[in-house]
Every structure is written in structure tokens, then in C-alpha cells.
N, C-alpha and C positions, 0 to 999 in steps of 0.2 A: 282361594289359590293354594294349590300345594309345592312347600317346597320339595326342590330334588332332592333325592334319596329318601322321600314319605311316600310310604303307599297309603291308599285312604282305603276305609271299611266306614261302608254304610250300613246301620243297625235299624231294623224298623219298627218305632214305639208298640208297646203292647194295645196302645189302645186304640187299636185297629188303626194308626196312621199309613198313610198311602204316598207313593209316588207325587201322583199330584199334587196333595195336602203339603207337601214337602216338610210330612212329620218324621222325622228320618235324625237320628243322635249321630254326628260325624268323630270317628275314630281314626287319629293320624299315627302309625305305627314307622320309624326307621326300617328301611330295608335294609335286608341282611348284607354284610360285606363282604367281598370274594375273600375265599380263603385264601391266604397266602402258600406257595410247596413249602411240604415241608423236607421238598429236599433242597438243600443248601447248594448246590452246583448246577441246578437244574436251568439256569439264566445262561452260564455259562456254556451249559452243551446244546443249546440251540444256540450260540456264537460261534462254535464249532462249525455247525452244518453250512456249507456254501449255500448264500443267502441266492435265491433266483434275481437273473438279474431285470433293472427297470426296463430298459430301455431293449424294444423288442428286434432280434437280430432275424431281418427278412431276408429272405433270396433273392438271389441275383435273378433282374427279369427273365432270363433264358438259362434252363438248368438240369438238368439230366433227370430223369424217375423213370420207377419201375412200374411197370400194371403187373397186377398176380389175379386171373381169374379161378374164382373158389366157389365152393358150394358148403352148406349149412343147415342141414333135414334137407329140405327140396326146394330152398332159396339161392339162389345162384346171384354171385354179387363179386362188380371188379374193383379191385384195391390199387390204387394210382398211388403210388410215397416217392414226394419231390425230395431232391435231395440237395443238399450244398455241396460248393464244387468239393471236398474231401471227403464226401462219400455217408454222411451224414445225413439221417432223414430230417428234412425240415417240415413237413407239410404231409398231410393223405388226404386222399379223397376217396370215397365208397359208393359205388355205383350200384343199386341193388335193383332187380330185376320187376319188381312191379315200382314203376314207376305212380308218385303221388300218393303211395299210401303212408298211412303214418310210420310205419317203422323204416321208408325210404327219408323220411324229415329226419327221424331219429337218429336215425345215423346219420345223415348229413352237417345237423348238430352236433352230436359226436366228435367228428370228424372237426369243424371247427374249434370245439374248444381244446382236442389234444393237440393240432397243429398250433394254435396260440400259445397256451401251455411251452409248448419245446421249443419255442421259437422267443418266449420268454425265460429260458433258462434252465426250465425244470428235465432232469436228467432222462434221455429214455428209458433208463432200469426205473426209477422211479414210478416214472409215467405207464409202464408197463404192469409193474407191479400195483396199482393200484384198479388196472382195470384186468389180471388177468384172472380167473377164476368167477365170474359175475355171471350171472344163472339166468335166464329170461328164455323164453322162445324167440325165435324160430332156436333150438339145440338140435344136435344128434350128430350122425358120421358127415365127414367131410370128403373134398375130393380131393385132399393131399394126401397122398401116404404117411410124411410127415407129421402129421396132425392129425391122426384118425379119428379122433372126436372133439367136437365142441361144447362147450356147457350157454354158448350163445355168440353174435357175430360178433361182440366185442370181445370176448373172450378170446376167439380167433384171430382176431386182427393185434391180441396183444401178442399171443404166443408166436404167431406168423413174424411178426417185427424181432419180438427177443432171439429167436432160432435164427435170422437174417441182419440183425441191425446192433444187437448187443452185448457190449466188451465179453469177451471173452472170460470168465472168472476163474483163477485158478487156485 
């Protein structure tokens, strides 16, 4: 039995012991311990940050959204973003033109976990900036003037939200 925080190393006798033979010398080493920061406020400024909250804030059963139909190389795909009544995206959905192929699941996934995400808290600049710049195919020109190029649909659909959905920075 090993205790927590041992890792075990198994050594195998010089004189040809084997698995089986269970000629084998057991060495129980402590694992290493997390480092502590060593920055001293660092606890602190993630007390700072507005924590996401638990309890996840859904929309109202009946609620206003936009469709934006776009294109991405030669992918044509429509963008549904429900919104709360103040005008706030709560939700998207991505409808992409071949139906059943894997990257119509991918972004369908996608699409779920950044509407949970925001609908749990997490800020849209946040959420944006985490997916905007992301590289994958289908990339190239788009059919927004706005957006003349994509580096991929998620990439699109973040820049599309931030131009249309987020604060203003001044």
C-alpha cells in the first residue's frame, strides 16, 4: 500500500528478475510539493477579479435574437444570438451548411459551452477574447465587409459578437 503523497519506483534485480518472479526492490520517494508564488499579493488579485457567478442566469422562455448569415472560405453558416430582454447575448447557435459533418457537431459544441459559460457569469469581452484569433480551417475571406477575413468560424463568430455585442472601450 502506498501512502499519499509517495510515488513508488520499481527497480528490477540485476539477476535477471522478472515481472512475474516479482523480483523487483520497491523504492517509495515523497512527491514533490507545489510551489508556493512567490508573489506575495498574488491571492489577493484573484479576489479582485469578479468571481463568475454559481447559479446560472437562463432566459426568459420567449426572447428576442438576431440570425446573421455569413460565410468562411466557401462554408456558409447562420448565427442565431438569443438575447435577454436588455439586449444582452445570452445564448448562439451556429447553423453550418453541411449538415452531420464533424465540424457542424463542433461548432454545435462550441456553441454550447460559450452559451453556458455567459449565462454563467463569464464576461462577453472575456469570452471573446479567449476565442478570438484561433486558427483551424475552414479560414479565409468572409461575406461581411466588416470582417473581411477569418483565421477560422470561431474566430468569426468572436469578432462578429465583439463589433455587435461588446461595451464600448474607451
Amino acid at each position: 500500500m502506498v501512502k499519499a503523497g509517495w510515488s513508488v519506483r520499481y527497480f528490477r534485480l540485476l539477476a535477471g528478475g522478472t515481472r512475474e518472479t516479482g523480483d523487483y526492490i520497491v523504492a517509495m520517494d515523497p512527491l514533490p510539493r507545489p510551489i508556493r508564488s512567490e508573489v506575495p499579493d498574488a491571492a489577493a488579485r484573484l479576489e479582485d477579479q469578479s468571481p463568475m457567478i454559481s447559479a446560472r442566469s437562463s432566459l426568459p422562455t420567449t426572447r428576442e435574437s438576431v440570425t446573421h448569415k455569413f460565410s468562411v472560405g466557401n462554408h456558409e453558416g447562420y448565427l442565431t444570438i438569443g438575447l435577454y430582454p436588455d439586449g444582452r447575448p445570452g445564448e448562439i447557435f451556429l447553423k453550418m451548411s453541411k449538415e452531420g459533418s464533424t465540424m457542424s457537431g463542433m461548432c454545435q459544441a462550441f456553441c454550447r459551452a460559450f452559451s453556458l459559460s455567459i449565462q454563467h457569469g463569464l464576461s462577453l469581452a472575456d469570452a471573446v477574447s479567449r476565442f478570438k484569433g484561433m486558427r483551424f480551417e475552414p479560414m479565409g475571406m468572409t461575406s461581411n465587409p466588416d470582417i473581411p477575413e477569418a483565421s477560422s468560424i470561431v474566430d468569426y463568430i468572436a469578432r462578429y459578437l465583439e463589433m455587435n455585442y461588446a461595451p464600448v472601450r474607451r
